[in-house]
C-alpha positions in Angstrom: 0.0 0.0 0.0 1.4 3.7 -0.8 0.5 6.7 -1.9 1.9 9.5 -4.1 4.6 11.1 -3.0 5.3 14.6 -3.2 8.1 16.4 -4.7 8.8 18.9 -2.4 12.5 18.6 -0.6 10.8 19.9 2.5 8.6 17.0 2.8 10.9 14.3 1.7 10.8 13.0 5.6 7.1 12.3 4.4 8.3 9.5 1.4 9.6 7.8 4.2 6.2 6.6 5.1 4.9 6.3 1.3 5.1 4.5 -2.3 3.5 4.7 -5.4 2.0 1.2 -6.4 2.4 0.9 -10.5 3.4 -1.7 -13.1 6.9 -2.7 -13.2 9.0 -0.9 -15.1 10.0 -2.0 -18.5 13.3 -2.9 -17.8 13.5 -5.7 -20.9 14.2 -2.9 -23.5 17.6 -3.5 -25.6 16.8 -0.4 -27.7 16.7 2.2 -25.0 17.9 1.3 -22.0 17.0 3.2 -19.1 19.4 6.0 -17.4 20.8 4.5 -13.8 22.8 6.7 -11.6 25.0 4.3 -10.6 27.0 4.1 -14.2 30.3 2.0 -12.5 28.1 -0.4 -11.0 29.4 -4.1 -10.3 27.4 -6.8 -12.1 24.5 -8.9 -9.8 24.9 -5.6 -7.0 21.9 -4.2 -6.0 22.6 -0.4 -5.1 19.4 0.6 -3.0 18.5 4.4 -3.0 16.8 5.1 0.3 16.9 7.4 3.1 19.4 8.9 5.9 20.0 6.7 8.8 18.2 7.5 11.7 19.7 7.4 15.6 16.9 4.8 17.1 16.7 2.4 13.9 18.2 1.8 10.6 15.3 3.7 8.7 12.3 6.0 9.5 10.6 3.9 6.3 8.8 0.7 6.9 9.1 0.4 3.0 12.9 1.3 2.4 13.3 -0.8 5.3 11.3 -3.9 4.5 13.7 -4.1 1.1 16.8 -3.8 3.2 15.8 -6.5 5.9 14.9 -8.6 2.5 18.8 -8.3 0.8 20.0 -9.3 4.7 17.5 -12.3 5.3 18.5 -13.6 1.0 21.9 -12.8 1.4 22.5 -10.7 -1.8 25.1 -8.3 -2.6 23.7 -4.8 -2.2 25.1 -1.5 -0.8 23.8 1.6 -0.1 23.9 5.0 -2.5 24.7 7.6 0.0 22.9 9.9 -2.9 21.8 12.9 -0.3 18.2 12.4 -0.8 18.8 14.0 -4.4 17.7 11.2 -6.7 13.9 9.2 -6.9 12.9 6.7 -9.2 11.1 7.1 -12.2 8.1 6.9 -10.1 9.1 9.6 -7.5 9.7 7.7 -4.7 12.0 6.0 -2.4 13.3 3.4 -2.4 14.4 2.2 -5.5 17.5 -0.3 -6.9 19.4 -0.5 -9.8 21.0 -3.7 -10.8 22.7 -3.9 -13.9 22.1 -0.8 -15.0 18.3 -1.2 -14.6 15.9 0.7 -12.2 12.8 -1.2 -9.8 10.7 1.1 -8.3 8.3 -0.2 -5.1 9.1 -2.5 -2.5 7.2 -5.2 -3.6 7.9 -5.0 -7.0 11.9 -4.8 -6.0 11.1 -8.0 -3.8 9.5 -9.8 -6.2 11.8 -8.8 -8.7 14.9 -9.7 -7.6 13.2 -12.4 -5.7 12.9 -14.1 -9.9 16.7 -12.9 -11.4 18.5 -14.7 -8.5 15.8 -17.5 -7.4 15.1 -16.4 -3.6 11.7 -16.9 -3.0 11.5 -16.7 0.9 8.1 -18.6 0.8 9.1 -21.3 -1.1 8.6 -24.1 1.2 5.0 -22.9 2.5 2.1 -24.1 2.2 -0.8 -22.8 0.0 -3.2 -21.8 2.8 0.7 -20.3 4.4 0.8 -18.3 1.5 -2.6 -17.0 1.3 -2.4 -16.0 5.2 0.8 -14.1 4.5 -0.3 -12.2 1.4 -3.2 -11.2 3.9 -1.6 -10.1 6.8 1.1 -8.4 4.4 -1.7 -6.3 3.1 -3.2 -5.2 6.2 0.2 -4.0 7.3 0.9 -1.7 4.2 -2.6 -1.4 3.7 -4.1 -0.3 7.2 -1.2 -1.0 9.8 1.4 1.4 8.4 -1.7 4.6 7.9 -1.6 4.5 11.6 1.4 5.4 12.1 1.2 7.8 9.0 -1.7 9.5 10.6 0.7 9.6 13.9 3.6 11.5 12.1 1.1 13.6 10.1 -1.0 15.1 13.2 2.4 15.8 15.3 5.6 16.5 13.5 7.1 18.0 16.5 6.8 14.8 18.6 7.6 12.6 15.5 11.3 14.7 15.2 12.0 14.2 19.1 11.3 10.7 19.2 12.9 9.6 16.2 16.0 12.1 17.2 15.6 13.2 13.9 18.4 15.9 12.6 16.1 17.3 10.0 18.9 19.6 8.2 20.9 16.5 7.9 17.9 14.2 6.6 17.2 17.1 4.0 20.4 17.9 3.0 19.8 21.4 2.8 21.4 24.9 3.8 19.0 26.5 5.7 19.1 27.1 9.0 17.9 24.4 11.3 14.8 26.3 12.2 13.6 27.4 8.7 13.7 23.7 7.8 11.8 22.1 11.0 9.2 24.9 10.5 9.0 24.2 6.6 8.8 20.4 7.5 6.1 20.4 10.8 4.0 22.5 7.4 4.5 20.4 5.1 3.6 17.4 7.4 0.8 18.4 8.3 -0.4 19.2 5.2 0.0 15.3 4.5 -3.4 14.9 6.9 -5.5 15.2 4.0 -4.0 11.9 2.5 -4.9 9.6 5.8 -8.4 11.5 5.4 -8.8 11.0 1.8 -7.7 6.9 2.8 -10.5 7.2 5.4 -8.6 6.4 8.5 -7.8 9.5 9.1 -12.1 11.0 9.5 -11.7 9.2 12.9 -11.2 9.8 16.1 -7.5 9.8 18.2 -8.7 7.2 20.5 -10.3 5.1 17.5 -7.1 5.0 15.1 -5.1 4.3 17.7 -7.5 1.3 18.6 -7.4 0.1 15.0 -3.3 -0.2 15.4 -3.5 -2.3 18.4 -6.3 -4.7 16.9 -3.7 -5.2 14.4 -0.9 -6.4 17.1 -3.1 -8.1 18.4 -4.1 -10.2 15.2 -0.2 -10.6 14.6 0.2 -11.6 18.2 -2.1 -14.0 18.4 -1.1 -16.0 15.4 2.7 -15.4 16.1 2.1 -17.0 19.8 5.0 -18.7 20.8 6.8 -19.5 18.0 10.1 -18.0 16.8 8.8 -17.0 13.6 5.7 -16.4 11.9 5.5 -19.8 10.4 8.0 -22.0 12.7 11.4 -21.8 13.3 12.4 -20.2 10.0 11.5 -16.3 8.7 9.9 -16.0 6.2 8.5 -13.2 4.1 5.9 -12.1 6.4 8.4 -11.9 9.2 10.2 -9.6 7.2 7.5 -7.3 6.7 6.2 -7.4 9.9 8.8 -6.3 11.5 9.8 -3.3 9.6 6.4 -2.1 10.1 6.9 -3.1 13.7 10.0 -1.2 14.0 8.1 2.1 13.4 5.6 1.4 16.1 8.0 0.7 18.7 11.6 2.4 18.5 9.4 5.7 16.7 6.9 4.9 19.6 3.7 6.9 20.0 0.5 7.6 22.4 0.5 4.0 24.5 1.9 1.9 21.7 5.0 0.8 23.0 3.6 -0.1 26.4 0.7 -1.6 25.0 3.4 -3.9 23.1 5.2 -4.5 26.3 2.3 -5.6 28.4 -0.4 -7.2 25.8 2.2 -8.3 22.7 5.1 -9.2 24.3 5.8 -12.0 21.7 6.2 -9.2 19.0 8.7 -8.0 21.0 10.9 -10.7 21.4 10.3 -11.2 18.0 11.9 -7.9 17.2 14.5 -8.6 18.9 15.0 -11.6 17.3 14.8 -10.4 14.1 17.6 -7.5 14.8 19.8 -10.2 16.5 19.8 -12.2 13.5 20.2 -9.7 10.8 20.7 -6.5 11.9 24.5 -7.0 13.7 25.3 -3.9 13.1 21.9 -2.0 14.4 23.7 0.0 17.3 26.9 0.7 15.1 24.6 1.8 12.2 22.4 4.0 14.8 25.8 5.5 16.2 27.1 6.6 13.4 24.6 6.9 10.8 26.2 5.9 7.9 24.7 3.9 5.5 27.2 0.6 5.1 28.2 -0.8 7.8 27.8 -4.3 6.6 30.0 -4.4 4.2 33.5 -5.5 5.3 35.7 -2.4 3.5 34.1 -0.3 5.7 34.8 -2.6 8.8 38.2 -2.7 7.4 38.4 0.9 7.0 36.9 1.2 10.8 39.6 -0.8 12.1 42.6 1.3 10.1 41.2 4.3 11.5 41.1 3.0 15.0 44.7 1.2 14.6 45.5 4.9 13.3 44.0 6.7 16.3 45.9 4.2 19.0 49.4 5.3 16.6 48.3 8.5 17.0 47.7 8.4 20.9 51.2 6.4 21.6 52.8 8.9 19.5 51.1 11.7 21.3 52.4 9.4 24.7 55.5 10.0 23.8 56.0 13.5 22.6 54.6 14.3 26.2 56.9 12.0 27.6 59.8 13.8 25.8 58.2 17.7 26.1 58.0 16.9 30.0 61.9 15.4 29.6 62.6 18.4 27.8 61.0 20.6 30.4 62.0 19.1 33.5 66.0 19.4 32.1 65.5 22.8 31.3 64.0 23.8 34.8 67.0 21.9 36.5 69.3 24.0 34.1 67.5 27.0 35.0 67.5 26.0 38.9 71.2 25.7 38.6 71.6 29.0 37.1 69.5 30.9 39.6 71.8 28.9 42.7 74.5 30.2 40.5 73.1 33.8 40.2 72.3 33.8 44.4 75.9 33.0 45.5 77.2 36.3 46.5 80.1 37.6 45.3 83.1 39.2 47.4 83.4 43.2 47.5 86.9 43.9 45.6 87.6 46.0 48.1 87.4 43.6 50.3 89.7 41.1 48.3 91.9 43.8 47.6 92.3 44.6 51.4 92.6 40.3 51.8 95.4 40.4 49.5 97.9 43.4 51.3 
């Protein structure tokens, strides 16, 4: 489920919560291939456009997030374009991948997608009636689940940015003083309350949409129960899904969500955490410093030059201290030894002239 995105930069926090739906792109064309960004690209990579990092998890996007999770849980090759928010697909939104030189717009369509070119169908081994249950829950979490949230951000920008620590000059990319662009983007957020009315969530009341978010968790809860996973001991799609919409509900927490989680779905919980233990390594490194490939081993290997660099740098500081105090201690002895000098009182030549007859 998604909805138009704007193409203002001032809103682009917004196409964090939003897609367009539409056919898939036709990438078959040998007579005019489409433009990609990434023109150096390394064959079977998929480089995934998204958003900034954010400080309390990997993205404020269910959708960007729900195609990153995927590439973790398949184990393809895929890094990041730390593009600055500057580029959108075709469709105008994020996020998008090219791979070899093509571009797939959509999460779902990118999922299913690459799911065919490199034969990792997560829901494979399920059953028929698995397969129906997961398309169904899948569409009530992009479909209804997710405008919950939506409506959330929408009605209170200002509480959205403190929770989600949100650096909005950074997200955006922009110049303009940090209060020009929070004012610019609490506006333009707010004028986004006309889409979760126009989906009809959003004529409701506060107390009845938040109601229809926890009847939700509840549904998941009660058919997770106690298993690992949503369908045994192995993720699957759906657990994928789930907990990228999850996320959003509980690290970007709002009214009683997050304690409603801890006390009535307590499974989902543990499931999260079960999910970020198993493919997100990296979460509190990636929520530290924000940058955008931290799985990838160069940068672990850069990571560990810089700190072998750093520890260089500190002995080496060690021991120019060592040797400035050296230097300093020498010269105040040569110095103390000059004043003793200088205090010695001389003998009055008359004195020693009188000494001497």
């Amino acid at each position: 489920m998604t909805s138009t995105e704007t193409e203002t930069t001032s809103n682009s926090a917004d196409q964090a919560n939003t897609e367009t739906k539409g056919d898939i792109p036709s990438t078959q064309s040998a007579r005019s291939p489409p433009s990609v960004h990434k023109t150096d690209y390394e064959k079977d990579t998929v480089y995934l456009y998204q958003f900034v990092r954010c400080p309390v998890l990997p993205s404020l996007s269910p959708f960007c997030l729900k195609v990153e999770t995927w590439l973790r849980m398949t184990g393809l090759k895929y890094e990041n374009v730390d593009h600055r928010l500057k580029f959108k697909s075709k469709k105008g939104q994020l996020p998008f991948v090219e791979l070899n030189g093509v571009e797939i717009a959509d999460s779902d369509i990118i999922i299913s997608e690459l799911s065919k070119q490199f034969d990792k169908d997560l829901d494979e081994d399920l059953t028929v009636d698995q397969k129906n249950i997961s398309h169904a829950f899948n569409s009530m979490l992009n479909n209804h689940t997710s405008w919950v949230m939506r409506w959330w951000r929408y009605s209170h920008p200002g509480q959205f940015l403190k929770t989600a620590q949100l650096d909005v000059k950074q997200a955006v990319n922009s110049a303009l003083p940090k209060s020009i662009i929070q004012f610019f983007f609490k506006m333009s957020f707010r004028s986004n309350i006309k889409k979760a009315v126009g989906h009809g969530l959003g004529r409701h009341s506060r107390e009845e949409i938040l109601q229809f978010g926890k009847d939700d968790l509840k549904v998941l809860s009660e058919y997770l129960q106690d298993k690992p996973f949503f369908f045994g001991n192995e993720p699957h799609l759906l657990d994928c899904v789930a907990f990228s919409h999850l996320c959003q509900f509980y690290f970007v927490s709002f009214g009683d969500m997050k304690e409603y989680m801890d006390s009535d779905c307590a499974n989902l919980v543990s499931f999260l955490e079960r999910m970020k233990e198993r493919y997100w390594p990296d979460w509190e490194e990636m929520t530290g410093s924000l940058e955008l490939n931290t799985h990838l081993p160069k940068k672990k290997l850069e990571k560990e030059e810089e700190e072998k660099e750093k520890k260089e740098n500190e002995i080496d500081t060690e021991e120019k201290d060592k040797e400035g105090k050296k230097d300093i201690e020498e010269k105040e002895k040569e110095e103390k030894l000059t004043d003793i000098k200088e205090e010695t009182p001389k003998e009055n030549p008359k004195e020693e002239s009188e000494k001497k007859e």
